[in-house]
N, C-alpha and C positions, 0 to 999 in steps of 0.2 A: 504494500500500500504506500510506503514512503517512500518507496521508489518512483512510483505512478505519480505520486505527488511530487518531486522531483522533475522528474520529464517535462511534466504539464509547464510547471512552474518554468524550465530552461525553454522550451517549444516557447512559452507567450514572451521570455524578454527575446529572446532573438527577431521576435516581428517589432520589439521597439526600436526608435531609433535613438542610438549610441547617447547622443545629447540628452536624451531624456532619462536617461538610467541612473545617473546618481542621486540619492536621498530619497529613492519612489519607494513605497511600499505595499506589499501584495500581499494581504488578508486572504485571500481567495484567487482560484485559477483565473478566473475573468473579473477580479474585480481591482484595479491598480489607484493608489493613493500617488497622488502629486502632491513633490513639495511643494508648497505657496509660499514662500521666503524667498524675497528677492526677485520675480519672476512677475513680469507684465503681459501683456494679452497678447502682443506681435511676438514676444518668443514663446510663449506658451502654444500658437497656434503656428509656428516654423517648425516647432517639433516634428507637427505630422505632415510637411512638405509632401508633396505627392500624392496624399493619402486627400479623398474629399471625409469631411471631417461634419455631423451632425453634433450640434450643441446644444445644450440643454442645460438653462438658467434657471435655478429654484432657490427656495430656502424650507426649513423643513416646518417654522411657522407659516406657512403659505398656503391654504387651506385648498384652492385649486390645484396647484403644484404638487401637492402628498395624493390628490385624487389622480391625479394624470399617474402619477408615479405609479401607485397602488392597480391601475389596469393590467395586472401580470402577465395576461396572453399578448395584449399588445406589444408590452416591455418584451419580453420573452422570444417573442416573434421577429422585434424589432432587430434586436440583439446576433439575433442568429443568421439575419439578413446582411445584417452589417458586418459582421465576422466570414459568413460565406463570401463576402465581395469586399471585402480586406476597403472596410469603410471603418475611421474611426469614432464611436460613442463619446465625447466629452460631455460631463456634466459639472457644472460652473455653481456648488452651492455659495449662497447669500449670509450663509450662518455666521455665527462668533461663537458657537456652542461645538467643536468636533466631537465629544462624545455622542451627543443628536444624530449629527450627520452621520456620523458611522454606523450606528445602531439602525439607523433609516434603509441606509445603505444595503446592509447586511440583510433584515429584516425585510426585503422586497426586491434580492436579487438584483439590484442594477448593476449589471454587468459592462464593464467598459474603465475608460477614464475619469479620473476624481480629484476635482481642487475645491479648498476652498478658497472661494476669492478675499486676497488681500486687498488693502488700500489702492494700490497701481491697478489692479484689475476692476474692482469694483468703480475708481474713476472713469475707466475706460469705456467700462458700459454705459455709465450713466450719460459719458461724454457723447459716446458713439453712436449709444444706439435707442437712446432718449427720444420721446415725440414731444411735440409742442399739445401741452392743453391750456385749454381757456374757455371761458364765456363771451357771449354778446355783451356789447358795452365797451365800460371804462377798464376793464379788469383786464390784468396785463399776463399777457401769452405765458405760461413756467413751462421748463419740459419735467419730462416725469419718465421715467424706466418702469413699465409694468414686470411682474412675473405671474404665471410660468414665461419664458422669455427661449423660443426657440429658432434657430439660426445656421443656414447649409452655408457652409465656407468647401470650394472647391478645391482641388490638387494643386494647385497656384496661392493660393494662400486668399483667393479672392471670395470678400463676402457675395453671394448671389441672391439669399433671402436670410433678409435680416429681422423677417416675421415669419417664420415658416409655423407649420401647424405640428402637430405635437405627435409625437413616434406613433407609426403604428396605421398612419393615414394613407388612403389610399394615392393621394398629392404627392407627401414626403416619399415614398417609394419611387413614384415616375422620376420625380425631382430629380433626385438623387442616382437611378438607374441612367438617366440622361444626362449627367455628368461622370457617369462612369465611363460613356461610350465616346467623352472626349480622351 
């Protein structure tokens, strides 16, 4: 058995790339913890160069986000899509609590990639990928960052949908298959 576990373990880092290897840690065959120390959003997503990469912005007080999360056959399905077609899973938690998030983690198989976002990363979304809201009238435009917050970034490093809909859809599949066939 620790042998198996072994292999499993040597088979998934060798589909990482090199750069991302030092300080990750791997709880589980398919489940890898990213450091968040020091690491902003542009090298976080150089990492998987090559790779089109689906993202997934939550926190685990986010009462949509733990429901999306919690659809296991989707998760599950989505997962195994992505793995078949060497697509990478990142999931981008909002938390300050990592006992939560791992426990979450654990507790509903999400299988893939795991940071939680630091200050550099958490500016960046807010920066980047923030909408304008407002009212009619005097009331002045604010932007605002919703979650769950989902996002296909291509083999180029290029965002393509920066609102994408959430694992498991029949969209994010095309999406995503059509950017494989670049």
């Amino acid at each position: 058995m620790l042998s198996l576990k072994l292999h499993t373990t040597i088979a998934l880092l060798s589909l990482l790339p090199l750069t991302s290897l030092k300080g990750q840690e791997i709880l589980h065959q398919n489940i890898v913890y990213l450091p968040e120390s020091g690491i902003d959003f542009s090298s976080l997503i150089s990492q998987f160069k090559g790779k089109v990469i689906y993202l997934d912005i939550w926190a685990t007080w986010c009462i949509p986000c733990r429901k999306e999360l919690m659809l296991k056959q989707d998760i599950k399905a989505f997962a195994d899509f992505a793995k078949k077609n060497n697509v990478v899973v990142l999931y981008i938690c909002c938390d300050k609590n990592g006992n939560m998030w791992k426990n979450f983690i654990e507790a509903n198989e999400l299988y893939g990639y795991h940071i939680l976002a630091n200050q550099q990363i958490n500016n960046t979304l807010h920066t980047t990928f923030s909408v304008q809201r407002g009212s009619h009238g005097k009331r002045k435009l604010q932007r605002a960052f919703f979650l769950p917050r989902h996002i296909i970034i291509d083999q180029s490093g290029t965002v393509r949908d920066s609102s994408a809909q959430r694992q498991g859809t029949a969209l994010v599949y095309r999406q995503i298959v059509e950017l494989l066939k670049n």
